[in-house]
C-alpha positions as CSV (number, residue, x, y, z in Angstrom):
1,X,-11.6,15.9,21.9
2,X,-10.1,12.3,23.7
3,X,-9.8,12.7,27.3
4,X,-6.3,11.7,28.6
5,X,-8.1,8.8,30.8
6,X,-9.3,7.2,27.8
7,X,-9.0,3.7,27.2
8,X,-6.6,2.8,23.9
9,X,-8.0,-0.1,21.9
10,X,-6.1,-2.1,19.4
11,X,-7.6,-2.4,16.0
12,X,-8.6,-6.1,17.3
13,X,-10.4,-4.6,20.1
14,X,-12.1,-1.9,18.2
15,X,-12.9,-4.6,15.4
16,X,-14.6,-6.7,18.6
17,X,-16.2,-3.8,20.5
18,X,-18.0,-2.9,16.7
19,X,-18.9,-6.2,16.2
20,X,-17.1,-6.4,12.5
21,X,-14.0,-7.4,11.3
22,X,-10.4,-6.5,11.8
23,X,-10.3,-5.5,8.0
24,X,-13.3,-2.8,8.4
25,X,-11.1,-1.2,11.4
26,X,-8.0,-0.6,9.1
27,X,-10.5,0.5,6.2
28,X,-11.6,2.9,8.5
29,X,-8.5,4.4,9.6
30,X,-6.8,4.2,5.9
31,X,-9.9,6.1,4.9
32,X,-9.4,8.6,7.9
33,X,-13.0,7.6,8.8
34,X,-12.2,7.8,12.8
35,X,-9.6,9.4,14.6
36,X,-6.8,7.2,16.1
37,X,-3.1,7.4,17.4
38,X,-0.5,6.2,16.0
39,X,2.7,4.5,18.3
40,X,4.9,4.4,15.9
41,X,3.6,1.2,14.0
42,X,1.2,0.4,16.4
43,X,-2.0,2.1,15.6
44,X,-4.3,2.5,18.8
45,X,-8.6,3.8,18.6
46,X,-9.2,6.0,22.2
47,X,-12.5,4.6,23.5
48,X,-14.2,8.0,23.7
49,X,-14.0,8.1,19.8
50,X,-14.8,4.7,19.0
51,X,-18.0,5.4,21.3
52,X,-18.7,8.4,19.2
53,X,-18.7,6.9,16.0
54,X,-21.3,4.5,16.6
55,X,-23.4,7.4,18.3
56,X,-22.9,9.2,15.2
57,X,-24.6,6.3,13.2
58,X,-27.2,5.8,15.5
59,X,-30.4,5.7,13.7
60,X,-33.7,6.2,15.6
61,X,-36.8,4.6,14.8
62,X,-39.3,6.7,13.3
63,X,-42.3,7.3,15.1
64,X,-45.4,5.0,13.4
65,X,-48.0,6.3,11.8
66,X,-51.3,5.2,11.8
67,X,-52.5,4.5,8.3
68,X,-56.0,4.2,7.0
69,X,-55.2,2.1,4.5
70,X,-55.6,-1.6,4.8
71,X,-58.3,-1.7,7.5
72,X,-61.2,-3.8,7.5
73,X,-64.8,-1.6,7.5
């Protein structure tokens, strides 16, 4: 759920804030990939679901492993 306070960000915002193009946005939402509102023509991306999407695709890094292999005797 989007809070009421949240921020609306234009496709050209989004696109900035991710880093990507304005092209990856619309795929996106034509995919229904990540919730937006839609003002009348105007398509709009609430921050708090923008911020969830990349927190959703977050990977870790795995822990390391020593290995054995490799070392000098």
């Amino acid at each position: 759920m989007t809070h009421t306070a949240d921020r609306l960000l234009t496709v050209e915002e989004a696109a900035e804030r991710l880093g990507t193009g304005v092209r990856f946005i619309r795929r996106l939402i034509s995919e229904r990939r990540i919730r937006y509102v839609k003002l009348g023509k105007p398509v709009r991306i609430p921050e708090a679901v923008l911020t969830a999407f990349i927190e959703e695709r977050t990977v870790e890094p795995m822990a390391r492993s020593r290995s054995t292999f490799g070392r000098a005797a």
